[in-house]
N, C-alpha and C positions, 0 to 999 in steps of 0.2 A: 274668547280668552279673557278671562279677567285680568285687570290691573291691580295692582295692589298697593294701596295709596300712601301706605306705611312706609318709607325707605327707610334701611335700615345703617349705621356705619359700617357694621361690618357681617359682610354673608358667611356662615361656614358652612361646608358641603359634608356631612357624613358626621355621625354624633358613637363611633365608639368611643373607647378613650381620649383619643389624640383631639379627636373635633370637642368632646365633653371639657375636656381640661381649657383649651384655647377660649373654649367661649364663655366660661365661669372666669378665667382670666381678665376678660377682655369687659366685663357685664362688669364684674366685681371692680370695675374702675369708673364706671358707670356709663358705657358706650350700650346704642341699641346695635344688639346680636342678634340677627332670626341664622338657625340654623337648619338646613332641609337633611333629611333622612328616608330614604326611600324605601325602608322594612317599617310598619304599622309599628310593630313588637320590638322590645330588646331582642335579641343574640342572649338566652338564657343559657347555653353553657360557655366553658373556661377555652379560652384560647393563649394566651398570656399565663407563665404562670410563675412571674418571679421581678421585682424589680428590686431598682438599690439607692442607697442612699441619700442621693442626688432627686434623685425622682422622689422617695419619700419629704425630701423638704418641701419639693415643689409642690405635692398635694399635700402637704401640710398648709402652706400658705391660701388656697383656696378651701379650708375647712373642713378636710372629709378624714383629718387625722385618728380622730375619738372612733367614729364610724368604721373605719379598719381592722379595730384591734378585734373581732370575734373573726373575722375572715383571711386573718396573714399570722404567720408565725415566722421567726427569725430562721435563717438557713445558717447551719452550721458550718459547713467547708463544701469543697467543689472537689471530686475525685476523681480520678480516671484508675482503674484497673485495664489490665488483661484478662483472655481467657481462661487464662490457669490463676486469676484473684488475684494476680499480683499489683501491688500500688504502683503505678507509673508518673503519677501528678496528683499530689493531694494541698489545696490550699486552705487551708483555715482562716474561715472568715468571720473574725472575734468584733465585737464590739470595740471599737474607739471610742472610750470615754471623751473625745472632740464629738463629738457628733452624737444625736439622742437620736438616732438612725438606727438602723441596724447595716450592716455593710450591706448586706443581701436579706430579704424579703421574700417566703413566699406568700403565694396568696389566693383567693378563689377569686376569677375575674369578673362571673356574673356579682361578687357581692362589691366586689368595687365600682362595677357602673352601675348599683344600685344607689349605691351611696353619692357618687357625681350625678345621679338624674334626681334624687331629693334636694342637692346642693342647689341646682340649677334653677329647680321650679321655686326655690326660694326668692330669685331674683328677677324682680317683675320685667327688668327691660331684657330679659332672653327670651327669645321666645323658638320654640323645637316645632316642627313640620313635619309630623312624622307621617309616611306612606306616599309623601314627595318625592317625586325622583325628577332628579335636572337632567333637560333634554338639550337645552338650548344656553349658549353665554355667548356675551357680546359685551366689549370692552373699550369704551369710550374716555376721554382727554381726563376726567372728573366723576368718572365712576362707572361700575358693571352691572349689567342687567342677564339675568338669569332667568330664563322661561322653566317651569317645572311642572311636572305630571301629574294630578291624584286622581282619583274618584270622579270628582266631581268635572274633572277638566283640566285645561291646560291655564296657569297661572304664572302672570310677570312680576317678580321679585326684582331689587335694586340696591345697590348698596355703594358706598365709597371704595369699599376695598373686599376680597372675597378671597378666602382659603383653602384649598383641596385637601381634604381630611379626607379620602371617603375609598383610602384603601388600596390595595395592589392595582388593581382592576380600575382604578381611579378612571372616570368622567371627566372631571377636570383635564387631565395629565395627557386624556388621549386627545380633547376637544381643541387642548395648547400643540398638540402634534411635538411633544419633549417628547425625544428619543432618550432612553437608555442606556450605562454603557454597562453589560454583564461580567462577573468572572465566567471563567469555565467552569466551576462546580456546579455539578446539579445532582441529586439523589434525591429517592424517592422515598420518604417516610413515612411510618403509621405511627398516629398518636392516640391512645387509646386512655380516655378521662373515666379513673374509677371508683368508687367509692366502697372501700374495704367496711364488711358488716362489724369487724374488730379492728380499729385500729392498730392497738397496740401488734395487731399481730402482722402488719406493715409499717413498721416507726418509719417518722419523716427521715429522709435524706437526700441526696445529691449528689449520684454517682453515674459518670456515664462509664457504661463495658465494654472495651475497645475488643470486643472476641471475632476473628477474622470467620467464625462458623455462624454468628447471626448476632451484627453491633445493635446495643441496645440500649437506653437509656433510665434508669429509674429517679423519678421526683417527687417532691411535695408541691402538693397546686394549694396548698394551704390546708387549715386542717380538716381532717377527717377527709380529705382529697387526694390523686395520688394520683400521675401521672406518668406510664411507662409507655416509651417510643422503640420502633424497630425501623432499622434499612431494610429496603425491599434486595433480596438478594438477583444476583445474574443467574440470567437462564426462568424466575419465576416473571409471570406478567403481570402486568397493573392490575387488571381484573380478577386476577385468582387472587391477587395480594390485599385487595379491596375488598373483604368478606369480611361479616363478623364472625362467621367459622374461622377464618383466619387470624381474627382479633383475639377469638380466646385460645388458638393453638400458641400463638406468639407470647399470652401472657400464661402459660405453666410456665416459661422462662425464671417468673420472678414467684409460683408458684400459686399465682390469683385462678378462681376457675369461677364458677357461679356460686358455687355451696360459701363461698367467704368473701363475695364481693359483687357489685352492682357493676357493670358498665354502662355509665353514661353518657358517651359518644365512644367512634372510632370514625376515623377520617385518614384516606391517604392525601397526599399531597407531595409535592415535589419542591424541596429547598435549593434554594437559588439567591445569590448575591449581583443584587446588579443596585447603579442609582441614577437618578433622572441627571440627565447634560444639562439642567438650568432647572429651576427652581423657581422662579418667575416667567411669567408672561412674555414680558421684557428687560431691558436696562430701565425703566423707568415703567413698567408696567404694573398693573392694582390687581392681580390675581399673583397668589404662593400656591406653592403645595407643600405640603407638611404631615408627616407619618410614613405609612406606609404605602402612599401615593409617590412621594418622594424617592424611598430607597426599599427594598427587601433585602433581608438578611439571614442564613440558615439559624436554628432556635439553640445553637448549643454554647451560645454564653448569655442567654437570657437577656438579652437587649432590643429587639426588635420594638417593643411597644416603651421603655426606656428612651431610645432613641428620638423615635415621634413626639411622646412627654418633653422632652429636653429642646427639639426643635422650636415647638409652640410656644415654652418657656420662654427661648431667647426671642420669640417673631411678636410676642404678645407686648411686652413693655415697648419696643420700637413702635409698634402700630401705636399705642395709646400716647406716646410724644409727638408722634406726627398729627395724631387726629386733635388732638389738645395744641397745636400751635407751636408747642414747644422745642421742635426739631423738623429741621429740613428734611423730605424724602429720600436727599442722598444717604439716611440713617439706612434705610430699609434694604440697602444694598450691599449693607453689610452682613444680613441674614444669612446670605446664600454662603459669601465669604468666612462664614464661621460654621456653622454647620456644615455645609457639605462635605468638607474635607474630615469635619469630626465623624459624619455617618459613614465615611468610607473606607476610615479605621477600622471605625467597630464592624465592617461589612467582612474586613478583611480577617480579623481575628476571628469574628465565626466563622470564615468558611476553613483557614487553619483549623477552629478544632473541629469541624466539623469531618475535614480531611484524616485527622487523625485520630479519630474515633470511627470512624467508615470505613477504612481500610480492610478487604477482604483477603488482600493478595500476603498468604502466609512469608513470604520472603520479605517486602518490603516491612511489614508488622512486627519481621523478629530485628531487622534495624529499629526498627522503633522502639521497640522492645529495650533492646541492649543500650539505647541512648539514654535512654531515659531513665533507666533503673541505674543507667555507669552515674548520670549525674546524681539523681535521688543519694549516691554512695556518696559522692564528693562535699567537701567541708561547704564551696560553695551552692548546694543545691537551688537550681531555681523553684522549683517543685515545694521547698519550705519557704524562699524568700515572699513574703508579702508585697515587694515590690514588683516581682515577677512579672507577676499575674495582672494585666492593665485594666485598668479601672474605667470604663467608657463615661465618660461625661465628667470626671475629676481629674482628665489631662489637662494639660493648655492649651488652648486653642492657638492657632497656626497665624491667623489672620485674624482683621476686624476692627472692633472700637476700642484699641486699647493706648496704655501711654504709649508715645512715641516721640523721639527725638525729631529734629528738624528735617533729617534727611529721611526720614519716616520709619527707620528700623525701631525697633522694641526697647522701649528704657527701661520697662516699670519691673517689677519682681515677677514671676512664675506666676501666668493667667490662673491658674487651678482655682477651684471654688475654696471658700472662706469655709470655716468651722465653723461649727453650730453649738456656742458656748452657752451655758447657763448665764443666766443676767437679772437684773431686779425687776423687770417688767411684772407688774401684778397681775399680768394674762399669762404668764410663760410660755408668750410665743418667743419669735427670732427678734431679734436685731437689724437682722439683713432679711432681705428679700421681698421683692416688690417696688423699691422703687430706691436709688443711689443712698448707699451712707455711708459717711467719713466716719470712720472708728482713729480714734488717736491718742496715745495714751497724756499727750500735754496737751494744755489749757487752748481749744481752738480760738477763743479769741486773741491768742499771740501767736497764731498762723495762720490765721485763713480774713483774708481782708474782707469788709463788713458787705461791697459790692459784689463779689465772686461767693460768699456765703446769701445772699438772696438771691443769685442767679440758680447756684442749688434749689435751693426751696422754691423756687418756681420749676424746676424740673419733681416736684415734689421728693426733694428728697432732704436728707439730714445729717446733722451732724452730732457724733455720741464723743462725749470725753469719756472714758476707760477709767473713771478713778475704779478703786478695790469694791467701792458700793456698788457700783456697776457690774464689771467681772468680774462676778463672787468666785469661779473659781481659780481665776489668772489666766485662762486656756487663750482669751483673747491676746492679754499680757504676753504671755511668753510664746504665740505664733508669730506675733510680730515681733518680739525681739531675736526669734530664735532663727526663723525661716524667711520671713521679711527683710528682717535687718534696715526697719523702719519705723520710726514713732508714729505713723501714720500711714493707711492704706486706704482707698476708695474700692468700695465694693458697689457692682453693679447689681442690678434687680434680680438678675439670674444670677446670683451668689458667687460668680467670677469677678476675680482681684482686675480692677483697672488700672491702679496703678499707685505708688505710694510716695511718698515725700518725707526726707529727712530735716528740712529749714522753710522758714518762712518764703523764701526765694520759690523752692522747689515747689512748696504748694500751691505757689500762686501758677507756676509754669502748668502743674497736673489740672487745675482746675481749667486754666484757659484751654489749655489742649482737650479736655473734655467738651466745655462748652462749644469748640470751632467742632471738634469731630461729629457730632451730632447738627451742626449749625443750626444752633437758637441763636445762633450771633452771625454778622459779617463776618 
């Protein structure tokens, strides 16, 4: 077996998305990344096929923004019909002029991890292991050793700290023996990726068909892509359901045949909601898992690779203060503490729609039925309200690093991530994201004392006065005066509010309480 004389800081295990994004994250602060991959080749078709806004910033920040735009187009609203066409839930998903986002995203996924593996190879200290597969870990007081598989033999890899990226079926997850906990839902679906020879004569949309005679799904996988799913009905079996004769009986549904379209996969698979009981190693262990190692999710609110993006987001700046000196490992404990209960929100709201789009039993459907349509009728309908409909990754997190009073309960304002406002930067990037900034609209040198402003900027981070040159268009101005009801907020690196201050007093309290929560300090 060879050794491999290279160690690196940080190992990641598995390079779709979730492993792609953490380790351009993680390089892009300039830590050495080897990541192992156990497939030679990409995954060239679309599995993913929608994210949102949240996740747009996040791979905005690592560069693959420009790169996007011929492979994603904006998704309009999210629908649910019956099967007599009737609208049950229709949300409109408009542009926020806060945010150069779009709410909802779709997109092709081989052209996005096209675009994260030219990101990557641009950054000499990554370095990708593709046709490696880890057979072997072992996790020692100061770092893990990873024994892996190629061609040529079996190879020892080492690292300070090491992340399981690498999927349902995760390595990592089963090697840590993390049990699971499930819902009850499971269903069987066909996803059938196709690419219509006339677009126009399949326009994008976003409609799931709640029809109790065969529920079905029609998408945009971005354009000139299209993506329609079917439940496997009771009484039919896996194997008859697993055809591509079956693939294109399924799709006259939406009236695709050969003569006007390609299929470029069909895959069954069985949707399931479950998420790993621990997240780490240990209380103090140097292996995470992260994606879809961590949690599965059913695919009908478009979150499942969302979720793992967001993960990595919140696990990457923690790992980069701890390896940088600049925060105590009890930071890293707060990972598990924030996300997990975020992922098993959104676990739970997919398998809700997932339950009620899958319904076959005509009794229980015409309840749902009659619910739905009584509210859609009502002044207050949830079905138009925008707040309705939860927004996975733009709630407040539950737990974690945020302000807190003495006795540890929540001080600061509403965790939700910060706006993404126009600003004078001659790059027209963010403001926020990557590493702490104080946005304030008064003069920080008459709030923020000159010692507790260099303990920032050694966590590398910064502080912006709000004058009008700044917020060219007030969006930051008036968040905080309106929703804050603060002249100042501290935004973390993952675009969540930590917490804000009204007086010189209060600033000083948010900063100390930062600096201990993380301890760069006694």
């Amino acid at each position: 077996m060879n050794r491999d004389a290279a160690d690196a800081d940080v190992l990641v295990v598995g390079y779709g998305p979730v492993g792609q994004v953490l380790s351009i994250l993680l390089a892009q602060r300039g830590w050495q990344v080897t990541v192992v991959e156990k497939y030679v080749d990409p995954y060239n078709l679309p599995r993913a096929v929608s994210f949102d806004r949240h996740v747009g910033r996040i791979l905005g920040t690592i560069g693959v923004a420009d790169a996007l735009a011929p492979v994603s187009e904006p998704t309009k609203d999210y629908v649910v019909v019956n099967g007599d066409g009737q609208t049950l839930m229709h949300f409109e998903l408009n542009q926020d002029d806060r945010y150069r986002w779009p709410e909802a995203t779709s997109f092709y996924q081989p052209g996005l991890e096209s675009a994260l593996v030219e990101r990557g190879a641009q950054l000499p200290n990554l370095r990708v292991l593709r046709g490696y597969e880890a057979v072997d870990l072992t996790e020692k007081d100061d770092s893990v050793h990873l024994t892996v598989r190629a061609a040529a033999g079996e190879q020892a890899l080492s690292a300070r700290w090491l992340v399981g990226c690498d999927g349902a079926n995760s390595f990592v997850r089963n090697h840590l023996g993390v049990s699971v906990s499930a819902s009850d839902y499971a269903a069987d679906w066909m996803a059938c990726d196709v690419m219509p020879h006339d677009p126009e004569v399949f326009p994008s949309q976003n409609v799931q068909v709640a029809d109790t005679a065969q529920p079905r799904v029609d998408l945009s996988a971005g354009p000139r892509h299209s993506r329609w799913e079917f439940l496997r009905l009771p009484g039919q079996s896996f194997e008859d359901f697993d055809t591509v004769e079956n693939a294109w009986r399924l799709l006259t549904h939406f009236g695709v045949n050969p003569d006007n379209a390609t299929l470029q996969r069909y895959v069954a698979y069985t949707c399931l909601g479950r998420n790993a009981d621990r997240w780490r190693s240990s209380d103090s262990g140097r292996v995470f898992l992260a994606g879809d190692a961590a949690h599965v999710m059913p695919p009908h609110a478009g979150q499942g690779m969302c979720t793992g993006i967001r993960d990595v987001a919140n696990l990457a700046w923690k790992l980069h203060l701890v390896l940088a000196g600049s925060a105590g490992q009890e930071l890293l404990g707060t990972y598990e503490a924030e996300r997990r209960p975020d992922a098993q929100r959104t676990i739970d709201l997919s398998v809700s729609l997932g339950e009620l789009i899958g319904t076959v039993d005509p009794v229980v459907a015409g309840y749902r039925d009659s619910a739905l349509l009584a509210a859609r009728g009502s002044d207050d309908a949830p079905s138009h309200d925008p707040e309705a409909f939860a927004r996975p990754g733009e709630e407040a997190l539950t737990a974690g690093l945020f302000q807190r009073a003495p006795d540890g309960l929540f001080t600061g304002p509403d965790s939700r991530v910060v706006p993404q406002a126009r600003t004078n930067r001659a790059d027209a990037g963010e403001l926020c994201g990557g590493a702490f900034v104080l946005l304030s609209l008064e003069d920080p040198q008459t709030l923020v004392e000159p010692a507790l402003a260099d303990q920032l900027a050694v966590l590398g981070g910064s502080i912006v006065h709000l004058t009008p040159d700044v917020d060219i268009d007030g969006t930051y101005t008036a968040w905080l005066q309106e929703e804050v009801q603060a002249p100042s907020a501290l935004i973390r690196p993952d675009f969540h509010v930590y917490g804000a201050a009204r007086t010189r007093t209060e600033m000083t309290e948010l900063l100390n309480g930062l600096l201990t929560g993380i301890s760069a300090r006694p």
